[in-house]
C-alpha positions in Angstrom: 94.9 102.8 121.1 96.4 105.9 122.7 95.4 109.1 121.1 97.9 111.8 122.8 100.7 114.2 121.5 103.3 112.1 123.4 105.6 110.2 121.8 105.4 107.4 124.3 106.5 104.2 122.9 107.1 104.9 119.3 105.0 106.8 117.8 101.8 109.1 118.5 99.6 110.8 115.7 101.2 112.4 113.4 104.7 111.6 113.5 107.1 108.7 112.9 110.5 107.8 114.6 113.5 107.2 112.9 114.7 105.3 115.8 111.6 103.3 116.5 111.7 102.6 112.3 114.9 101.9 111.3 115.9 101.9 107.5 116.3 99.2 105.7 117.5 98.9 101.8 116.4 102.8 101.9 113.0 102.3 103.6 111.3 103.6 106.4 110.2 100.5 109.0 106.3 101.1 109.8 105.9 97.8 112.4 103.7 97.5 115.2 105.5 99.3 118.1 103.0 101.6 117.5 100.9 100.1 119.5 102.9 99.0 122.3 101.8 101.1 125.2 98.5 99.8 124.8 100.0 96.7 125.8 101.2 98.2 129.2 99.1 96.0 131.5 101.3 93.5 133.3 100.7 90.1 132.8 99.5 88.0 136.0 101.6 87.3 138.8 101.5 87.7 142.7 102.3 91.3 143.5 104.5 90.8 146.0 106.5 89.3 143.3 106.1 92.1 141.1 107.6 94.7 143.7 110.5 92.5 143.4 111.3 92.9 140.6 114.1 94.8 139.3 115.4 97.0 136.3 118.7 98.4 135.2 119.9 101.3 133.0 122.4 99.0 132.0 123.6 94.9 131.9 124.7 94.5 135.7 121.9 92.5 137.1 120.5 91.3 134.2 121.3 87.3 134.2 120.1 87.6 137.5 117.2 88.8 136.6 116.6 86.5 134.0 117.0 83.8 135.9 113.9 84.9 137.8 112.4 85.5 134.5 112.5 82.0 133.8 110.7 81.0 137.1 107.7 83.1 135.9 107.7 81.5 132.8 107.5 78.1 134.4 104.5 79.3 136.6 102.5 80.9 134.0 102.5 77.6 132.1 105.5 77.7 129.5 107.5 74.1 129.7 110.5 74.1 131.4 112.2 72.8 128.2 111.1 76.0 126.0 112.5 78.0 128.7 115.5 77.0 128.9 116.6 76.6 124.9 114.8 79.9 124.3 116.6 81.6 127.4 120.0 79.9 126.5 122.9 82.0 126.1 120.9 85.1 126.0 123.3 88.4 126.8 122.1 92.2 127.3 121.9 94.2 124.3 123.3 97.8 124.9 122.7 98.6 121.0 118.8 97.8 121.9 118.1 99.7 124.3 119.9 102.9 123.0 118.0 102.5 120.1 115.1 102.6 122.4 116.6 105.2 124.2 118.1 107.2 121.5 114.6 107.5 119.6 114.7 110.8 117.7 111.3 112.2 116.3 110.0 113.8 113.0 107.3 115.5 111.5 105.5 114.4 108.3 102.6 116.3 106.6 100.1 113.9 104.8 101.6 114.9 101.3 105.3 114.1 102.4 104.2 110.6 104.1 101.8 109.7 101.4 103.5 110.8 98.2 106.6 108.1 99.3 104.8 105.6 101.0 101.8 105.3 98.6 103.7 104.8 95.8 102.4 103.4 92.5 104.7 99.9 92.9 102.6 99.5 96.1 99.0 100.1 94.3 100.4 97.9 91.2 101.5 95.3 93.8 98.7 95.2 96.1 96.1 94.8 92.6 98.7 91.9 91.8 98.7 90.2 95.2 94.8 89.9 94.8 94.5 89.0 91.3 97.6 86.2 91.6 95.5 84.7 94.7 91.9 85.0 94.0 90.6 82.3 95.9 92.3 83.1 99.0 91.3 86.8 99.9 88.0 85.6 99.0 88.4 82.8 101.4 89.7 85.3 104.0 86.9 87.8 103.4 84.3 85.7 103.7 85.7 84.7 107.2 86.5 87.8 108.7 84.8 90.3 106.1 88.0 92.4 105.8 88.2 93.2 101.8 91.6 92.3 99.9 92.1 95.8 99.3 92.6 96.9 103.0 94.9 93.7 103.6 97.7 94.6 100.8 97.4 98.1 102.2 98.5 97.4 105.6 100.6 94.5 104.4 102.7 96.9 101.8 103.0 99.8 104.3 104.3 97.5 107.2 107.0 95.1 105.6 106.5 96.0 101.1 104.4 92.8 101.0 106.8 90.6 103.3 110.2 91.6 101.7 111.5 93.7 105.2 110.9 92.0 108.3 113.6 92.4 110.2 116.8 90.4 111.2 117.5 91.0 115.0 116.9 88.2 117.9 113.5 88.7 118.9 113.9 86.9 122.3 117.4 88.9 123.1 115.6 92.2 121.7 112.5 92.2 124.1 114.4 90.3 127.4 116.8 93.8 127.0 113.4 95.8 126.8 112.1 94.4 129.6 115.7 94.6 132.1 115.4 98.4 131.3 113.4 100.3 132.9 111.7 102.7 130.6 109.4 100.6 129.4 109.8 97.0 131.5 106.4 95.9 132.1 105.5 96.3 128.8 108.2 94.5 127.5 108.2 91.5 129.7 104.3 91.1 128.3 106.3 90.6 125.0 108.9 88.0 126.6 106.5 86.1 128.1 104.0 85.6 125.0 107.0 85.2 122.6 108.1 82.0 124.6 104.4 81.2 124.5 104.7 81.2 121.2 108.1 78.8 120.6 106.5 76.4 123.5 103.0 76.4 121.6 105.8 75.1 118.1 105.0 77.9 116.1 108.3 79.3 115.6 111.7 78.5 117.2 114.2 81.2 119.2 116.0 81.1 115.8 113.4 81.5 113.4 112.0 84.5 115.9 113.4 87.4 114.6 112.4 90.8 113.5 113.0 94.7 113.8 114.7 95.7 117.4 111.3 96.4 119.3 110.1 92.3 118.7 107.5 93.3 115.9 107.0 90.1 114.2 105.6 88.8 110.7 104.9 90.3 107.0 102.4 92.4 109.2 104.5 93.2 112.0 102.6 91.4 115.2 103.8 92.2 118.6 104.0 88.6 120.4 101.2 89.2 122.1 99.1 90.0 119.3 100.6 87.1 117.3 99.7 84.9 120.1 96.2 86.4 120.4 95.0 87.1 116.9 97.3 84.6 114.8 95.8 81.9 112.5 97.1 78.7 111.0 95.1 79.1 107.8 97.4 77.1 105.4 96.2 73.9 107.5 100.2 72.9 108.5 98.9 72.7 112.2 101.4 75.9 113.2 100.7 79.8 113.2 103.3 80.9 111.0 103.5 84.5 110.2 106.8 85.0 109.0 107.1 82.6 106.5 103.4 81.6 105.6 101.8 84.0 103.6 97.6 82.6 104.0 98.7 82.5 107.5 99.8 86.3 108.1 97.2 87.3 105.7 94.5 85.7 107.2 95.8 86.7 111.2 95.7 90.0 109.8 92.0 90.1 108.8 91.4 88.4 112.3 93.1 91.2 114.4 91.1 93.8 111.8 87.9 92.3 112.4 88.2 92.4 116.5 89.1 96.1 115.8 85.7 96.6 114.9 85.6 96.2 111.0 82.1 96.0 109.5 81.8 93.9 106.4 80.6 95.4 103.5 80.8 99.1 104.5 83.4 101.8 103.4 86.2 103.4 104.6 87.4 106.3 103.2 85.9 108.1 100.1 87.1 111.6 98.6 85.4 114.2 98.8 84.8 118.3 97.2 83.3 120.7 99.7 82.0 123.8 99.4 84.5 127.2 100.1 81.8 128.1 102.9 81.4 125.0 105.0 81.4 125.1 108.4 84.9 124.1 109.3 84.4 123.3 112.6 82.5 120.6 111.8 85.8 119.0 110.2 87.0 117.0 112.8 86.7 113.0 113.4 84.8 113.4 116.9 81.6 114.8 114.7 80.2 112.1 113.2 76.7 112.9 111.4 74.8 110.9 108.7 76.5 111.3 104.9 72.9 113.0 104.0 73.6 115.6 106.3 76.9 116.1 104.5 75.0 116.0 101.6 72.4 118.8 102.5 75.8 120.9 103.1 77.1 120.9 99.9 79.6 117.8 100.1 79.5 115.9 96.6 81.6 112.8 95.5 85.3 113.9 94.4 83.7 113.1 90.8 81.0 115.5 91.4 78.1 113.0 92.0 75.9 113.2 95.0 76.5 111.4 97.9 73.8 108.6 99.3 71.2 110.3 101.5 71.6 107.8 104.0 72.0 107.7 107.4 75.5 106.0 107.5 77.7 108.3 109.9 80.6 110.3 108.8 83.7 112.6 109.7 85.1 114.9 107.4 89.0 114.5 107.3 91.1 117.2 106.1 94.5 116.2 106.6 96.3 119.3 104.6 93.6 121.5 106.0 90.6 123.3 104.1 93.1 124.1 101.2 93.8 120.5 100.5 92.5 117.3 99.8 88.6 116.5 101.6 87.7 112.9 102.8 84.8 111.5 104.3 86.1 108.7 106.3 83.3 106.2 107.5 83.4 103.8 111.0 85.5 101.4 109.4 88.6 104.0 109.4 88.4 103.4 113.1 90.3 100.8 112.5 93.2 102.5 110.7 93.5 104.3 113.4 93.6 101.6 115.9 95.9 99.7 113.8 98.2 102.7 114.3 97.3 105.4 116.1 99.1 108.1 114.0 96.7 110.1 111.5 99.3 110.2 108.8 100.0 106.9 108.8 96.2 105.8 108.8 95.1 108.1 106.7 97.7 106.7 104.1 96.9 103.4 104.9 92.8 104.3 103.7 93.9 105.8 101.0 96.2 102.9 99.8 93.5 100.7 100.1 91.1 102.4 98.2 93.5 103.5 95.2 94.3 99.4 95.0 90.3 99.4 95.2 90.3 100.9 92.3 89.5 104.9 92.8 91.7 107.6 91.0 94.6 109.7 93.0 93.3 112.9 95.1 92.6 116.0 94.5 95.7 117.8 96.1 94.2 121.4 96.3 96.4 124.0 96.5 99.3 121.6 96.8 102.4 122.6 97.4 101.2 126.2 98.2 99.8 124.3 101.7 102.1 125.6 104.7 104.0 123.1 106.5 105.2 124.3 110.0 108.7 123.6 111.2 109.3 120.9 114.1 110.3 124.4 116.0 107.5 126.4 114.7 105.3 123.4 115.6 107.0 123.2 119.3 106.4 127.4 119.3 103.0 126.5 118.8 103.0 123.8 121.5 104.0 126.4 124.2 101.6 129.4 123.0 98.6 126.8 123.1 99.5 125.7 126.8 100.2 129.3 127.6 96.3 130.0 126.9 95.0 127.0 129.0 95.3 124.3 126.4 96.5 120.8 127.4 98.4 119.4 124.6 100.9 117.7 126.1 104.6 117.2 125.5 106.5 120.1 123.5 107.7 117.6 121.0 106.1 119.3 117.7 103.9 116.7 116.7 100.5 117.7 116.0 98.5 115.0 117.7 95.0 114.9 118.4 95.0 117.0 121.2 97.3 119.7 119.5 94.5 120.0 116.4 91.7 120.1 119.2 94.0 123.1 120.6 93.9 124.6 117.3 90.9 124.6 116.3 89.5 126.4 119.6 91.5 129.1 119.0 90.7 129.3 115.5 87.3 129.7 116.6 88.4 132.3 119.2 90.0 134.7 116.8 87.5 134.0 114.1 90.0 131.8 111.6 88.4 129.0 109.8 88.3 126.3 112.3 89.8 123.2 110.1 92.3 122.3 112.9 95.6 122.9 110.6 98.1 124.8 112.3 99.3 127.7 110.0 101.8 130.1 110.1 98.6 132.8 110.2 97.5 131.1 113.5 101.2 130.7 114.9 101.6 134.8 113.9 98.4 135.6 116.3 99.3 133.7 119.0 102.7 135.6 118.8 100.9 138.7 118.6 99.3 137.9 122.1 95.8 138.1 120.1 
């Protein structure tokens, strides 16, 4: 997954699009275009024919293109009979690709994201989910050793458990995608594995539908993950993960498990640390056994001592030092791959373990916490760069290589180095300091 500042495809750490998420019944789509550039590689075929190919800005060319399209198709093994009733009457769709192209970004702090998103219906809904189906999350755990917990998180952030999936032509969606040029390879990826996926019977052109990017599914697959990772686990002989619940839940734990996910360790646990901790050491590139964080003061959010073990850990502080503390363990490695955003995977760990069972955070100093301004945020952008600092696009999202940024000049002017941009550090950087 791509950790930059730069909005990319959808969405990069730290911020959400209202363009790549569109509302629906008042809620905020969280689907997998996340990790769309990671798909970027273009699938095989001769390069020669791949110079060939074309793009447009707009319809003119498109059937034309599409008719070579469905050439492709035929050579990379898709029946000729798929291809044609799946490419059938399909048009250009303007409205999807200004969607695409009309994309307009904002900032979230962790409190703001997580105070909506992880909302108590989600933890009461999650804890139902489980205790409703007993014997299948155990079945699905014991396959893939992904807990029940981190499922309903994922599954209630992406779709509310299923309810908000989407409604657009899939096939018409990503064939529009993949005529325009921003993004065409990456798209055309997506065409080609979603007719992979009618020809292999697991859904139908009609039955394909979801937001306007082609997410798919109560967990929002991309094609190509659905046809990679998805799982017939209700034993009907197809991979449905629209309308088959054991089948999205267990495709899910699939995909989770080739992330990495280690059965039987944690995620995310809270955390009190002491007022003189080293702050640079707050970062999720240092990774040192919990003991050590023991030895430096770090005790359980209820007080108790931590294990003095040699399991790594990062300390995560999304508010910064004045807010809430996490140690977050390998497994939220996988948050992050899932989507790439901190916010959004940080809320994700957190859901889980609250439908685990442990208590709300401590929020600090709350509201008293300094928020910067999309403008501020951009100020702070161009001030970085002006001292040497690589962060990428002027967009005002505070990525991972923004808080790297941050925190060296932290160190520089002898702040605490927690990697939170303030208004303090913004003020010196003004100054020239």
């Amino acid at each position: 997954m791509l950790q930059t500042d730069s909005p990319g495809s959808a969405m990069r750490s730290g911020t959400f699009l209202l363009g790549g998420k569109p509302w629906l019944g008042g809620k905020i789509w969280l689907g997998r275009i996340a990790v769309l550039a990671a798909l970027a590689a273009p699938f095989a075929m001769p390069a020669g024919a791949r110079a060939q190919q074309n793009c447009g800005t707009t319809g003119a060319g498109f059937d034309a293109w599409l008719a070579g399209f469905r050439q492709q198709a035929v050579a990379e093994g898709v029946s000729p009979r798929t291809v044609a009733s799946a490419l059938k009457g399909v048009t250009y769709a303007p409205d999807i690709v200004g969607t695409d192209r009309g994309q307009k970004v904002f900032g979230q702090s962790f409190f703001q994201f997580s105070d909506r998103m992880v909302a108590n219906y989600r933890i009461q809904q999650g804890r139902q989910k489980i205790q409703k189906n007993p014997e299948l999350f155990s079945r699905i755990e014991q396959r893939f050793g992904v807990p029940g917990a981190v499922l309903v998180a994922f599954w209630g952030l992406e779709t509310d458990f299923g309810a908000f999936m989407g409604d657009k032509q899939t096939i018409r969606s990503v064939a529009s995608l993949a005529w325009d040029c921003r993004r065409s390879e990456m798209f055309r990826t997506q065409l080609m594995a979603a007719l992979k996926i009618i020809d292999r019977g697991d859904l139908t052109a009609q039955t394909m539908r979801g937001p306007w990017a082609g997410e798919l599914g109560q967990f929002q697959f991309l094609p190509d993950h659905y046809l990679n990772y998805g799982i017939d686990f209700d034993g009907d002989g197809r991979v449905d993960l629209i309308r088959s619940t054991p089948d999205a839940l267990a495709s899910a734990a699939n995909y989770i498990q080739a992330l990495g996910w280690k059965a039987g360790q944690p995620w995310l646990e809270e955390v009190r640390v002491p007022a003189d901790l080293p702050w640079d050491k707050a970062d999720l590139s240092t990774k040192i056994p919990r003991a050590q964080w023991a030895r430096m003061g770090v005790v359980r959010a209820g007080g108790g001592q931590l294990p003095a073990d040699q399991l790594p850990a990062s300390l995560l502080l999304p508010m910064g030092r004045n807010g809430p503390a996490f140690l977050v363990y390998p497994n939220f490695d996988v948050f992050t791959e899932w989507n790439n955003s901190l916010v959004y995977a940080t809320s994700a760990a957190y859901l889980a373990s609250r439908v685990a069972g442990a208590g709300p955070f401590n929020r600090g100093q709350g509201d008293k916490i300094p928020v910067l301004s999309m403008a501020q945020a951009k100020e702070l952008q161009t001030l970085l760069n002006a001292r040497g600092h690589h962060v990428g696009r002027i967009d005002g999202i505070v990525g991972a290589a923004t808080r790297q940024a941050i925190k060296v000049e932290q160190m520089r002017l002898g702040l605490p180095a927690d990697s939170y941009p303030t208004p303090e550090l913004l003020a010196a950087l003004r100054a020239g300091k």
